[in-house]
C-alpha positions in Angstrom: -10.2 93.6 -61.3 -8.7 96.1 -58.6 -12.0 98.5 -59.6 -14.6 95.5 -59.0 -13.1 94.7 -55.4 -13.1 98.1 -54.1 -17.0 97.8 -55.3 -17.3 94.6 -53.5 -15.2 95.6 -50.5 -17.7 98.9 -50.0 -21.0 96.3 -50.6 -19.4 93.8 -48.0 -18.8 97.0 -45.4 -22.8 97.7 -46.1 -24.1 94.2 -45.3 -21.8 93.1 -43.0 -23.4 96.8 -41.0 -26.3 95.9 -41.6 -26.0 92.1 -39.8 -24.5 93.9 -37.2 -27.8 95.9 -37.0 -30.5 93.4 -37.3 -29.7 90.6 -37.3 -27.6 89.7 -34.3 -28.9 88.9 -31.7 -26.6 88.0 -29.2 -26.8 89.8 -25.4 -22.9 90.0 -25.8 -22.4 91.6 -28.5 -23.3 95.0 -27.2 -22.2 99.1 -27.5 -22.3 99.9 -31.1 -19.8 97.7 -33.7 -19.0 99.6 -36.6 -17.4 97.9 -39.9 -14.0 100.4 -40.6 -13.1 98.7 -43.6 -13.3 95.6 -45.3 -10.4 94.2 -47.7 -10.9 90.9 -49.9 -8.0 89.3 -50.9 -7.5 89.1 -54.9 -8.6 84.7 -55.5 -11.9 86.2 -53.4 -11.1 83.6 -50.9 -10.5 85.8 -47.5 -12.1 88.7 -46.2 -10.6 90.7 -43.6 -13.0 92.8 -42.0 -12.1 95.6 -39.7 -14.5 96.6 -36.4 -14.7 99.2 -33.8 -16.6 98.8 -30.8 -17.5 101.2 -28.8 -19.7 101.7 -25.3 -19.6 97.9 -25.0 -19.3 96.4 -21.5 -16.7 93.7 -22.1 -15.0 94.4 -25.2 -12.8 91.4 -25.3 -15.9 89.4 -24.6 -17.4 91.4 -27.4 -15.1 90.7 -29.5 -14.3 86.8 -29.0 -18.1 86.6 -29.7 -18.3 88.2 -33.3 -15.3 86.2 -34.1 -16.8 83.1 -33.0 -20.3 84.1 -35.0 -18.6 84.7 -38.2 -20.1 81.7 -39.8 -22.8 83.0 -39.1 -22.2 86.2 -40.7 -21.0 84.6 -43.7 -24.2 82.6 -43.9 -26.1 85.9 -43.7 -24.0 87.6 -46.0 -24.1 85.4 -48.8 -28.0 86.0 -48.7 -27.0 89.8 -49.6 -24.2 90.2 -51.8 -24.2 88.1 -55.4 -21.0 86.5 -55.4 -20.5 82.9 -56.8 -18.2 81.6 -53.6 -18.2 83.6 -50.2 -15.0 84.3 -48.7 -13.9 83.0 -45.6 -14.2 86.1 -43.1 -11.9 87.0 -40.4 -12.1 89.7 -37.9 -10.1 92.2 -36.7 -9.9 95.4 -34.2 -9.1 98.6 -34.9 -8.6 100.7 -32.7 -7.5 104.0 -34.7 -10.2 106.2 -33.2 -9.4 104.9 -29.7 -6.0 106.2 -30.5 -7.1 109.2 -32.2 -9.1 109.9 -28.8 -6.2 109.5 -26.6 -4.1 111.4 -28.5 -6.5 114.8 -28.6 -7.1 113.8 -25.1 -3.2 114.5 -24.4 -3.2 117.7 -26.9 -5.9 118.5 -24.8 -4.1 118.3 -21.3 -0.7 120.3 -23.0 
């Protein structure tokens, strides 16, 4: 079982991109959203899906948005992936690389 969700994890991280890309439309949702990860629990009944956002205006704005649209999503995504009952998605931040950039940015100034 652990094999076919690390399969369905990497197919979710594809679609889930490519809604992202095409088919949202929404003026607040802007910079560029990429899907970091994506872990479904083991009854296949949540999805956590990890973002990063970058060159976006309002970020929390940004953000509050894709959470708000992931019925949406879901809708979308259940078009692409073959799965008997979609999870429930839920949306995170992560922030790593904005980390990983301050932190060179202080090796940087040493």
């Amino acid at each position: 079982m652990n094999n076919r969700l690390n399969k369905l994890d990497e197919e979710f991280v594809k679609a889930i991109s490519d809604i992202f890309r095409n088919e949202i439309k929404d003026p607040r949702i802007d910079g560029m959203i990429t899907v970091s990860e994506v872990r479904i629990t083991n009854d296949l009944s949540h999805c956590n899906v990890y973002i990063s956002i970058y060159n976006s205006k309002n970020k929390e704005e940004c953000f509050k948005t894709i959470k708000d649209s992931a019925s949406f999503i879901r809708k979308k995504l259940a078009g692409m992936v073959d799965i008997r009952v979609m999870p429930e998605l839920h949306f995170y931040l992560d922030e790593t690389l904005d980390y990983v950039d301050k932190m060179n940015d202080l090796f940087k100034k040493i």
